[in-house]
N, C-alpha and C positions, 0 to 999 in steps of 0.2 A: 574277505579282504582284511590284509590285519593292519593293526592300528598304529599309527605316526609315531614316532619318538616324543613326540609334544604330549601327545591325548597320554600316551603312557606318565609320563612324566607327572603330568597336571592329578589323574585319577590316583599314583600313589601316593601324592599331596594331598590329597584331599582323604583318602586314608589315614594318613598321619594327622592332619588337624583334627579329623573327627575323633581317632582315641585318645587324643594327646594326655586329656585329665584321665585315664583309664586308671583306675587303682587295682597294684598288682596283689592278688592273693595272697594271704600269708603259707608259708610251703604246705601247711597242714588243711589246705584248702582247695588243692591243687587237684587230687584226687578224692572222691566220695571213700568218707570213712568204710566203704562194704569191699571196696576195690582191695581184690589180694591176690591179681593175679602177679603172675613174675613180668607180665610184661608191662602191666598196666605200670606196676612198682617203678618199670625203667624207665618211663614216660613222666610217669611223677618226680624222680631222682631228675632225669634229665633238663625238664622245664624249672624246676627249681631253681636253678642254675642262673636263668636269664629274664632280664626283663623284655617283650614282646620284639621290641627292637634287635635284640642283641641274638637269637634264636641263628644259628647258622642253618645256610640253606640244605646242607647235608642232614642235618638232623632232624630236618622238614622231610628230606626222601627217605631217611630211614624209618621214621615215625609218621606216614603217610597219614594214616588211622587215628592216629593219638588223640586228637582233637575232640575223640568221640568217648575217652576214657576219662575226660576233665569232669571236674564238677561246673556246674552254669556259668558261676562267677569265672573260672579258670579262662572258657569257653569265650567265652564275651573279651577277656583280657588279653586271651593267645591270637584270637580273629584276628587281628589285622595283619598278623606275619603272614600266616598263608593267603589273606586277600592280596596284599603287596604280591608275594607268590604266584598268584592266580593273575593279577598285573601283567607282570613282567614275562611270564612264564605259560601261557593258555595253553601254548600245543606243545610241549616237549616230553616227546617220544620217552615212552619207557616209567613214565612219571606217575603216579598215581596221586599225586598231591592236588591239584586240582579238580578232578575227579571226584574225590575223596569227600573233599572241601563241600563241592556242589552236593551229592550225596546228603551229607549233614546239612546243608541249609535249607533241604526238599522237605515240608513236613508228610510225615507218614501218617495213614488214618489213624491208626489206634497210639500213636506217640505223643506225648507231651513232650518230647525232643528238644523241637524246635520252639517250641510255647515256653517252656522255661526259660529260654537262653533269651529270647526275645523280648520278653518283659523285665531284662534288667538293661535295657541297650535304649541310648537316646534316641530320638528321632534324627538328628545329624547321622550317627551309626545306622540306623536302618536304612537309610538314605543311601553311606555309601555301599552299602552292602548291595542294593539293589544296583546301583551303576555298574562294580565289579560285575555282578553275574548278569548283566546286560553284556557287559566286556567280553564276556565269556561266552555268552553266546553267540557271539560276535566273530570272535577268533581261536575257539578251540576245536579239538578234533571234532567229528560231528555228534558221534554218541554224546560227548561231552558237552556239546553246542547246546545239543537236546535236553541235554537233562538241566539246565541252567536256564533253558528256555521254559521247560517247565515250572521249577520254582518259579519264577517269576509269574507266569502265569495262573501258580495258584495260592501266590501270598506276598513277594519280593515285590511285583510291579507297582501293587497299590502304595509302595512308598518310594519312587520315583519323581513321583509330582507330589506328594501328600503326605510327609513323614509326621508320622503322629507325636505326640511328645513324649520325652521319654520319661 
């Protein structure tokens, strides 16, 4: 069943209050000093450009991925455009942004991934991050219902009711 125009409305609010103080990287922080691929490069050029807000939604589908070439701090700062994203947008065909999204918030056994990115995010941010991919699994296609249903399961959910401090 998908979700009201209100709950939509209400959950990218609540996105937005939770980064509101987010302080945006400086451009040379955007990508880890090792990054030298050509694409990572256009990813880096690209988001330089915008503060989190301002990121058009086209540059979110051409750069599906991106989010996974940032450094922590980038990472944590970029989050809320594609959670807005993943909001607005759970099932649309053809997309990989949401997907994607979910992918990176899943921690992997042998990854520090998601452990870095997580220990610079408040507890309000972890908080709505858990709502989002509850959203999500809620009203995305199913593999993607799944795999969001999973994070939560096995790290997202405990900050639901119980966002630690950040």
């Amino acid at each position: 069943m998908g979700a009201d125009t209100a709950q939509v409305v209400e959950l990218v609010s609540e996105v937005h209050r939770a980064f509101r103080d987010a302080a945006r990287p400086p451009d040379d922080n955007i990508l880890p000093s090792t990054s030298v691929s050509d694409e990572a490069q256009e990813v880096g050029d690209l988001f330089s450009e915008y503060q989190w807000q301002d990121v058009p939604r086209a540059s979110l589908g051409n750069n599906a991925d991106s989010i996974a070439f940032m450094t922590p701090e980038a990472f944590v700062y970029y989050l809320p455009r594609y959670l807005v994203e993943a909001v607005e947008h759970p099932r649309e065909p053809g997309s990989a942004i949401v997907e994607d999204l979910v992918s990176h918030l899943t921690p992997m056994a042998s990854s520090t991934f998601v452990a870095d990115r997580l220990s610079l995010m408040t507890g309000e941010q972890k908080r709505v991050v858990a709502k989002v991919l509850s959203h999500v699994a809620s009203n995305a296609e199913p593999f993607v219902a799944r795999r969001a249903a999973e994070a939560l399961s096995t790290l997202w959910g405990t900050f639901r009711t119980n966002p630690l401090p950040g």
